[in-house]
Steps between C-alpha positions, in 0.01 A plus 500: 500500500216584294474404131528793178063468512498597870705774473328631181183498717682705797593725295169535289373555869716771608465682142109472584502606817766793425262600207162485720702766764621737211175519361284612842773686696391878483848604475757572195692216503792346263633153465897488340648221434882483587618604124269818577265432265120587629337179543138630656313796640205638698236669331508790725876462374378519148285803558776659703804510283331463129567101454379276293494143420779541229710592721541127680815410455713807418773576643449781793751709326259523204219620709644709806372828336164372580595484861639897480727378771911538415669215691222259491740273317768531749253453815390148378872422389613574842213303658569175257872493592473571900185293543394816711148654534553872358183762668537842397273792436537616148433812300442448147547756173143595495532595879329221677593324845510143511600250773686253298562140641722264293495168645728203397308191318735182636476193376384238769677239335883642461405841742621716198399836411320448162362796429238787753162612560429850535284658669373912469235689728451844418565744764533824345214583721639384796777660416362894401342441893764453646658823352201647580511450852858589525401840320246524823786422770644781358214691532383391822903632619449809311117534678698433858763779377230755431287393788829556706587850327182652425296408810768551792473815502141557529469232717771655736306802493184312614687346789634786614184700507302242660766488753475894586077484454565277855692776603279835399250612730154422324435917544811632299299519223785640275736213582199250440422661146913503427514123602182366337607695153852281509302147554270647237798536215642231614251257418400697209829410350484134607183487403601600120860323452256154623256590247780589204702199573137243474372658166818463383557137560163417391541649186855291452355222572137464362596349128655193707158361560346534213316170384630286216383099411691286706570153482438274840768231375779830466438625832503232690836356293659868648370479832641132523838625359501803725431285803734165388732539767229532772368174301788299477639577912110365587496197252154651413270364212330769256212321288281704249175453314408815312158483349470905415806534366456922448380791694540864419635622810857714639765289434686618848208436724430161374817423564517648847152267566658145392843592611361590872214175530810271338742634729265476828416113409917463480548715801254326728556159432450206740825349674385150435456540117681684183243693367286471204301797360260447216405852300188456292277757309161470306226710437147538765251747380648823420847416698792354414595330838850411591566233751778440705458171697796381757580203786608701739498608831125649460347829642297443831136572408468829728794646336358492178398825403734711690825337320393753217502781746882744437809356669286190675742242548419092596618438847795254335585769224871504484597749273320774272269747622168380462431761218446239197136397548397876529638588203319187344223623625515845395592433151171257456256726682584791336476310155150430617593138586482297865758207662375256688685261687451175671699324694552162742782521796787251403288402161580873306342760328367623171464839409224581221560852318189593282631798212225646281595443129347527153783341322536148645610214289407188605689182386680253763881476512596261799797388635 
């Protein structure tokens, strides 16, 4: 049994090394105690909900307006007396989305509950896509309806004129003028419900890329969030080290670039091995260059430009159509940027995306 000085020093330990994780985690996160009084907190926790060192040691009932979050109280009861993790996405009275993890803080010693650690990451974001993108299934089905409605007909028409222009004898000139004026109309009128229906979804949808300053360490916090499952089910490793922290740049289409390279390195992952992706950014010249660097399976050296080519699958693709990479692609080259890739068969790959930027911040947060 160790004496009262030992245990002092355990504990002095544990406070340390408790104190040293709450002070270079990039997340809002809160420390209370098991009388619910707030014990310690992230800065991005102070910044987040308007905290301040004052408020150490108050109970959470004195402070939940800062929060802007009703049953906050309630949650960590709940989680103190079940000795249950609680995840839930939350809304909060000035209309932001959070996914909200309390997670029981137990005692090693007597495995009780004495008090929680909290954890938020913003996803109102993730969260306005996602509505987003159902508001476009639900254009895409009205597109199909119209498609279906407004183009059978003349499309009918064409098929059945084209049919009969087999049948007319190339010197009944009046039956030849009478056919050729239907396929005319008829793909007159395709021609203008195609053109009506794309300047119309262009114009609906040009504000959603529209460049804002974006933070590396936020992005790649969603994408990992949006992809956990696929994470978790593959035992798979995320590491960052963000040395440009900030690039002006469409929120969306940064997202679609990490969320496609991070979910390829999980995707393709050798049998032998969980995998382990590293995501890294800093500054070279005028670029800002992403790098997404994984152990597995690698990309046989021939193959190496044509994986960027639309729907190209790998030979021992399983699932997904092959589309990701092109869109990578896409988005970068028409942002006047380039990927390059290199890769070693059963060693992995790393994918390099350069992005023009002005606004780059450079400062190192690793992890």
């Amino acid at each position: 049994m160790s004496n009262p000085k030992q245990q002092i020093q355990e504990l002095t330990a544990q406070n340390d090394d408790l104190v040293n994780y709450f002070r270079n985690t990039i997340i809002p996160q809160l420390f209370i105690d098991g009388e619910l009084k707030l014990q310690k907190f992230t800065p991005p926790a102070m910044k987040q909900f308007s905290l301040s060192d004052s408020d150490v040691g108050r109970h959470i009932d004195d402070i939940k307006d800062n929060f802007r979050f009703p049953s906050i109280v309630e949650n960590i009861q709940h989680v103190i007396t079940t000795n249950e993790i609680l995840e839930k996405e939350i809304q909060t009275t000035d209309l932001r989305w959070f996914q909200m993890n309390i997670i029981p803080y137990v005692k090693i010693k007597d495995n009780k509950t004495d008090g929680v650690i909290m954890t938020f990451v913003e996803i109102t974001m993730r969260i306005k896509d996602l509505k987003e993108q159902e508001s476009l299934l639900a254009d895409y089905e009205i597109l199909l309806d119209t498609i279906s409605h407004d183009i059978k007909n003349p499309l009918t028409n064409l098929v059945l004129a084209i049919d009969l222009f087999k049948r007319v004898s190339p010197y009944d000139e009046k039956k030849f003028r009478s056919l050729l004026k239907i396929v005319d109309s008829a793909l007159s009128k395709m021609h203008t419900v195609i053109k009506e229906l794309t300047e119309e979804r262009k114009s609906a949808y040009k504000y959603k890329t529209e460049d804002e300053l974006l933070n590396f360490e936020h992005i790649v916090e969603d994408v990992r969030l949006t992809l956990n499952d696929n994470i978790t089910a593959a035992r798979a490793t995320i590491k960052s080290e963000i040395n440009s922290s900030e690039i002006t740049f469409s929120r969306r289409k940064l997202r679609t670039i990490l969320y496609n390279l991070i979910s390829n390195a999980i995707k393709f992952k050798a049998a032998e091995r969980p995998p382990i992706i590293s995501v890294s950014t800093y500054t070279e010249g005028d670029f800002v260059v992403i790098a997404v660097k994984d152990n597995g399976i690698g990309i046989d050296g021939s193959k190496l430009q044509s994986i960027f080519s639309k729907y190209h699958r790998l030979e021992n693709a399983i699932e997904g159509t092959g589309i990701g990479l092109y869109l990578v692609k896409e988005i970068v080259s028409n942002a006047g940027g380039k990927v390059l890739v290199e890769s070693q068969l059963d060693q992995g790959t790393e994918f390099k995306v350069f992005l023009k930027t002005e606004h780059a911040a450079s400062f190192s947060t690793a992890k």
